[in-house]
C-alpha positions as CSV (number, residue, x, y, z in Angstrom):
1,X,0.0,0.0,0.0
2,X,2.7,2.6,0.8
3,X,4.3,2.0,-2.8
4,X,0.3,3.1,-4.3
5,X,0.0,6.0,-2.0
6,X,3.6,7.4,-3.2
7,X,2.5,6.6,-6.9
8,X,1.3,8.7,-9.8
9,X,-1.5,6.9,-9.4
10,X,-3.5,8.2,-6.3
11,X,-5.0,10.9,-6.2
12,X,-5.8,12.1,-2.5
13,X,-8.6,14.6,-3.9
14,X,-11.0,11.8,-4.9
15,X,-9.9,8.5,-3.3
16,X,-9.1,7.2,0.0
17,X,-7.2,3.9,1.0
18,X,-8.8,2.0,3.7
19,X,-6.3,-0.2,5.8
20,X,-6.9,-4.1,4.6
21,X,-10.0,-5.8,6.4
22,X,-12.2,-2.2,7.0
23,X,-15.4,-3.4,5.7
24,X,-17.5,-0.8,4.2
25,X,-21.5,-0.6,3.8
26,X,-22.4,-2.3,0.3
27,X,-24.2,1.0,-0.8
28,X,-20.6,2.3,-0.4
29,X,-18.8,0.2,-2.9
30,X,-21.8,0.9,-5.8
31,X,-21.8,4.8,-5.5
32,X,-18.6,5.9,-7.8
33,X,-18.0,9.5,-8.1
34,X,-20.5,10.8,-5.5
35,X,-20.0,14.7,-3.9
36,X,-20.9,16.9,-1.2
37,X,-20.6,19.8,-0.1
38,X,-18.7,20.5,3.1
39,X,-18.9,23.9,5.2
40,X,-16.5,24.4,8.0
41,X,-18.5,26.4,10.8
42,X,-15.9,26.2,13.5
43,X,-12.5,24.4,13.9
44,X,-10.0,24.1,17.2
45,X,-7.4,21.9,18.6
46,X,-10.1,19.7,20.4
47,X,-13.2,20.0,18.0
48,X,-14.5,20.2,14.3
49,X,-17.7,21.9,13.5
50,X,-19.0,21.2,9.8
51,X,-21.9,21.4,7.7
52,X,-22.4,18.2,5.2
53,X,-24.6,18.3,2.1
54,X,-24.9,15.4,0.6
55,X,-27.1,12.0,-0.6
56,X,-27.8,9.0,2.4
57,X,-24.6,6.3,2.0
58,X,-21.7,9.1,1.5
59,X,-18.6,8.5,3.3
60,X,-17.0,11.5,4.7
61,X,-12.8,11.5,5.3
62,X,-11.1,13.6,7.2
63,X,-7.6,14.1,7.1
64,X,-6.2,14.1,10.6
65,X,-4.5,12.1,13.5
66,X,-7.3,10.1,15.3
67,X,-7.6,10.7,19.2
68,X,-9.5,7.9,21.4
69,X,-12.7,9.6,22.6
70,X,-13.8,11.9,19.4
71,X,-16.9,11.4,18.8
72,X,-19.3,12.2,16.3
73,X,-22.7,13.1,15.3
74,X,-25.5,13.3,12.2
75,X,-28.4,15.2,12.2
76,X,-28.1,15.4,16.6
77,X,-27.9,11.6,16.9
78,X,-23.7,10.0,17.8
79,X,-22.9,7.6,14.9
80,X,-19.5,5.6,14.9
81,X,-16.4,6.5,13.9
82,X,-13.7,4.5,11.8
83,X,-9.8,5.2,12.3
């Protein structure tokens, strides 16, 4: 994986590499090319704050060194997290 991610190949704009075994919803694997919009409303050392636009199924990445105990939350209700 390290040899793809230094490549010519990947593009960090549009992909993401998953380590091997993550499992991923099935609606996941069918969508190609889906986008959102993403609003930042408020960003800290301990906290994100963005607005999402975008269909049911999306997967959103964030680009940035996972902390035990972040949480995170859709439409007011916690959903789970993947490192």
């Amino acid at each position: 994986m390290p040899a793809y991610l230094a490549g010519d190949k990947f593009n960090p704009e549009t992909e993401v590499v998953l380590e091997p075994g993550t499992a991923l919803p099935q609606e996941l694997k069918s969508r190609p090319n889906q986008t959102a919009v993403v609003h930042y409303k408020q960003s800290s050392s301990d906290s994100l704050d963005i607005t999402v636009q975008n269909s049911p199924g999306n997967l959103l990445v964030i680009n940035d060194v996972f902390y035990p105990g972040w949480k995170a939350w859709i439409d007011q209700q916690q959903t789970p997290m993947r490192e």
